[in-house]
C-alpha positions as CSV (number, residue, x, y, z in Angstrom):
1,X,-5.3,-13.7,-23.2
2,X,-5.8,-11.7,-19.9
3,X,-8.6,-9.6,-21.0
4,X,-9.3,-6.2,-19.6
5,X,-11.2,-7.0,-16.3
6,X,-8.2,-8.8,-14.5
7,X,-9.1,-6.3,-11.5
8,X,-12.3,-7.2,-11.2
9,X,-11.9,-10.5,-10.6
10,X,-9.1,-9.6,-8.7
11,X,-11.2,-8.0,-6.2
12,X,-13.6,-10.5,-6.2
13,X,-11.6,-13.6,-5.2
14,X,-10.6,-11.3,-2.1
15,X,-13.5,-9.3,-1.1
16,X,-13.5,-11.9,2.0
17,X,-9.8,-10.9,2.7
18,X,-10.6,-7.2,2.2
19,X,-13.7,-7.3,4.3
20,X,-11.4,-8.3,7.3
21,X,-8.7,-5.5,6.6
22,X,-11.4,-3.2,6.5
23,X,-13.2,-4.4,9.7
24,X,-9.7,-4.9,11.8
25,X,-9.4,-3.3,14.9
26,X,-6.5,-1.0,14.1
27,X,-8.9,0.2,11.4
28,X,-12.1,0.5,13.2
29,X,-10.2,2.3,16.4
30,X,-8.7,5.0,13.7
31,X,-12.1,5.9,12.5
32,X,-13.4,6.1,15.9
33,X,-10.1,8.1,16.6
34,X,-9.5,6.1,20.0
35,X,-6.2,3.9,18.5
36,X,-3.5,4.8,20.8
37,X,-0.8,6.8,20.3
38,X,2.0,4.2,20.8
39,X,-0.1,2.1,17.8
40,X,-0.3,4.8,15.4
41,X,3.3,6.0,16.2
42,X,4.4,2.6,15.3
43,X,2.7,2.5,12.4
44,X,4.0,6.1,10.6
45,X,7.4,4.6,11.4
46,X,7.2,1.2,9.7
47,X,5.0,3.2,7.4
48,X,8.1,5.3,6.2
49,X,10.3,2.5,5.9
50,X,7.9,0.8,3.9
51,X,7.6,3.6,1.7
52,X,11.1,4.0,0.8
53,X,11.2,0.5,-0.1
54,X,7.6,0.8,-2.3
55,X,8.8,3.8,-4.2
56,X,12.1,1.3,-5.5
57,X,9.5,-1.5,-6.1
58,X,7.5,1.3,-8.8
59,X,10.8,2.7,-10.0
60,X,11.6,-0.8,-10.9
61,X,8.5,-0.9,-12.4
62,X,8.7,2.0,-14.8
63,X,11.9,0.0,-15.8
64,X,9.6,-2.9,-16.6
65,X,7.5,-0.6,-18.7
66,X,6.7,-1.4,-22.4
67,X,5.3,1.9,-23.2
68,X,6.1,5.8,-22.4
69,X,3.1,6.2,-20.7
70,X,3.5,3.3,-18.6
71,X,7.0,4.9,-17.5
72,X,6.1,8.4,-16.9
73,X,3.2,6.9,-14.9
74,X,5.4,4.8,-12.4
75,X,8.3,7.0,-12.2
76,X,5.7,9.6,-11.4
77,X,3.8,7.1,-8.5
78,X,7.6,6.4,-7.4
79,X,8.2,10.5,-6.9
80,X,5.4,10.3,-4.8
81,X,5.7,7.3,-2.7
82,X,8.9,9.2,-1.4
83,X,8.1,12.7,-1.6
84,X,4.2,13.4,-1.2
85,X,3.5,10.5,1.1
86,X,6.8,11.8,3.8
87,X,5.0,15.1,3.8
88,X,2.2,13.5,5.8
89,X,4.8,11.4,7.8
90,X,6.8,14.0,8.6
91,X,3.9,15.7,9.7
92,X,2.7,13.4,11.9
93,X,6.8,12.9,13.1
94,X,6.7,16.7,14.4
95,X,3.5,16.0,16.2
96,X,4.9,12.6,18.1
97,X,8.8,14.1,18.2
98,X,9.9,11.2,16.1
99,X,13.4,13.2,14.8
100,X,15.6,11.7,12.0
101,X,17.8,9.8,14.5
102,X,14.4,7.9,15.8
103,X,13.3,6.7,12.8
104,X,17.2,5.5,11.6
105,X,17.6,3.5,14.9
106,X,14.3,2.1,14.3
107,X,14.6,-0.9,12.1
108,X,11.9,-2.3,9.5
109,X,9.7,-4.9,12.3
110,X,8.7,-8.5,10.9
111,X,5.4,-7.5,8.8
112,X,7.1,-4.4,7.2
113,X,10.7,-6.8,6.1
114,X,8.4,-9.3,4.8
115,X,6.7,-7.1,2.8
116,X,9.0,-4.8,1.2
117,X,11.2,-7.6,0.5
118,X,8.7,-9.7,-1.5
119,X,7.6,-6.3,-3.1
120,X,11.3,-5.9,-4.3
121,X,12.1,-9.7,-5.1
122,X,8.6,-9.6,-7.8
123,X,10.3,-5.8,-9.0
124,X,13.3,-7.5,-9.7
125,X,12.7,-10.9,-10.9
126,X,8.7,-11.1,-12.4
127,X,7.6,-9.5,-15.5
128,X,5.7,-5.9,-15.5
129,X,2.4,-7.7,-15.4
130,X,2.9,-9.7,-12.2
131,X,4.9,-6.7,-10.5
132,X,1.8,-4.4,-11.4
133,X,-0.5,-7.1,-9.3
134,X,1.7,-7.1,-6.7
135,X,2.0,-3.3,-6.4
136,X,-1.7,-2.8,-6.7
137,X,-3.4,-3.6,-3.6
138,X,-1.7,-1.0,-1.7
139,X,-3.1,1.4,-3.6
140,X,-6.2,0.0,-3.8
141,X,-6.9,-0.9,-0.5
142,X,-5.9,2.0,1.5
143,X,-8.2,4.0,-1.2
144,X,-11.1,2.1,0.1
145,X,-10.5,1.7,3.5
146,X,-9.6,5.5,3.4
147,X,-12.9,6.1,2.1
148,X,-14.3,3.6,4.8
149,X,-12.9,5.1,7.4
150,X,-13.9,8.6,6.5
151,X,-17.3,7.7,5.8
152,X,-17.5,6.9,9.7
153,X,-14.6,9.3,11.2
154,X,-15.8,10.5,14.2
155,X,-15.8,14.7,14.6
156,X,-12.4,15.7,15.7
157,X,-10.5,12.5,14.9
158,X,-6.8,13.1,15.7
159,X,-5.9,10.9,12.3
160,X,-7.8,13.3,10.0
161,X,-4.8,14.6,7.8
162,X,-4.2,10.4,7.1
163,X,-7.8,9.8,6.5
164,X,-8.3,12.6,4.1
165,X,-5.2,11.8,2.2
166,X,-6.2,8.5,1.1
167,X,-9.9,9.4,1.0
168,X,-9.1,12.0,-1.3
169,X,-9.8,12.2,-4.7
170,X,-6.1,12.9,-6.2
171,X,-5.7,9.5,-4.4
172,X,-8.2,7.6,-6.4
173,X,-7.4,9.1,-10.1
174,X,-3.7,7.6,-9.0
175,X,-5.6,4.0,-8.0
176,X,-7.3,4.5,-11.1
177,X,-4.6,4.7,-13.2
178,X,-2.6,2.2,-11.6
179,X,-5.6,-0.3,-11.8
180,X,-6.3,0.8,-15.7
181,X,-2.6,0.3,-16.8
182,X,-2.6,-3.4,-14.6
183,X,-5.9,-4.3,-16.5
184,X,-3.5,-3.6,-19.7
185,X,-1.0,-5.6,-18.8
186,X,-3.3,-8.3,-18.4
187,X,-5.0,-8.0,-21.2
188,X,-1.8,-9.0,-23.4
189,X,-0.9,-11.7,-21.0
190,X,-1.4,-15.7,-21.2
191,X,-3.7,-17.1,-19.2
192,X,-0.9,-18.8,-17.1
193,X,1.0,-15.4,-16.1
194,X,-2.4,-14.2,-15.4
195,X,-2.4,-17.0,-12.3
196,X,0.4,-15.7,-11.2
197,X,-0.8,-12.2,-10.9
198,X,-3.7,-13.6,-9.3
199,X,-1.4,-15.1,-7.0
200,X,0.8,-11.5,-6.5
201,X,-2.2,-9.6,-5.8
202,X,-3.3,-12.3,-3.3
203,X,0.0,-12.6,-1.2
204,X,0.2,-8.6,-1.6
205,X,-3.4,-8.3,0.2
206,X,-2.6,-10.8,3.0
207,X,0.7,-8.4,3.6
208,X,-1.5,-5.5,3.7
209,X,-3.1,-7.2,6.6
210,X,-0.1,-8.3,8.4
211,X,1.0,-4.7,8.1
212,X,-1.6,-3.2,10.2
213,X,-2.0,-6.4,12.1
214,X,1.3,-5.7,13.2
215,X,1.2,-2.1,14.0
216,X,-2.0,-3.1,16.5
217,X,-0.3,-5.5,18.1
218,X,3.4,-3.1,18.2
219,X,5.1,-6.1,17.1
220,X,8.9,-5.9,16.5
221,X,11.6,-9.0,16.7
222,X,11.6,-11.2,19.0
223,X,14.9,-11.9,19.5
């Protein structure tokens, strides 16, 4: 079976991949709080849309899961995907006079559609072990570039309410919990369905690059 250090090895066959989210510029010009307005704006919006989408991925999950503690967990993670997470986009709305009609008319760009629609496709059609590795590196990575990226904020940094947030500890109990219950999951799955939540967490990193890749480069459709 799976055995209980799925995530370890998890990490491990994409510390290279995490190493270049972590060093990326969008991420190295938030900490040094010089990333541009119009890149950061960007981002908060595709952020919300994403987040709208996430939360449906964990409800979907709590669906999937095989024990009550496993439910109230998602459904909890879901609650705040939607509602403690568009606190801090809100805020950050007020500040760049992004109002409700803004963010409707502004539609999901390429990186943020690719990824919440592979999010939902695994929630809907994988089992609860390989949706839980697909979910996981969003909350794992932006826990440890959050912690990055504080570590070496400069004084002042107009991003600070986003870089305490995910450098926070309330955060990382909630990475913690979501990495213990995927490190479960594994543990009672075959070795094959292990592969593919190998594979899950994989594709889900490379999106998480392609997210902010995309923000930097304030990518939408091009046609």
């Amino acid at each position: 079976m799976g055995g209980p250090v799925f995530s370890q090895g998890a990490w491990a066959r994409n510390a290279a991949l995490y190493e270049t989210i972590r060093t990326m510029p969008f991420n190295a010009e938030l900490a040094a709080g010089t990333l541009s307005r119009a890149r950061f704006r960007h981002y908060i919006l595709q952020d919300a849309h994403y987040l709208l989408a996430f939360g449906r991925a964990l409800a979907l999950a709590a669906a999937k899961a095989p024990d009550p503690d496993a439910f109230v967990l998602f459904a909890r993670a879901a609650e705040e995907a939607v509602v403690v997470e568009r606190s801090l986009h809100e805020g950050f709305f007020r500040q760049e006079g992004i109002g409700p009609e803004t963010f409707r008319a502004t539609p999901p760009s390429p990186a943020c559609d690719h990824y919440v629609s592979h999010l939902l496709a695994v929630a809907h059609a994988e089992p609860y072990p390989v949706v839980l590795a697909a979910l996981l590196p969003c909350f794992w990575i932006y826990r440890e570039v959050g912690r990055d990226i504080h570590a070496r904020a400069t004084a002042g940094n107009p991003y600070r309410a986003w870089i305490d947030t995910y450098a926070g500890e309330d955060f990382s109990l909630a990475v913690d919990r979501v990495i213990a219950a995927t490190d479960a999951a594994a543990a009672d799955a075959a070795p094959a369905q292990v592969e593919r939540m190998h594979r899950a967490f994989t594709h889900a990193t490379r999106l998480e690059w392609m997210f902010w890749d995309g923000a930097y480069r304030v990518a939408g459709w091009p046609v």
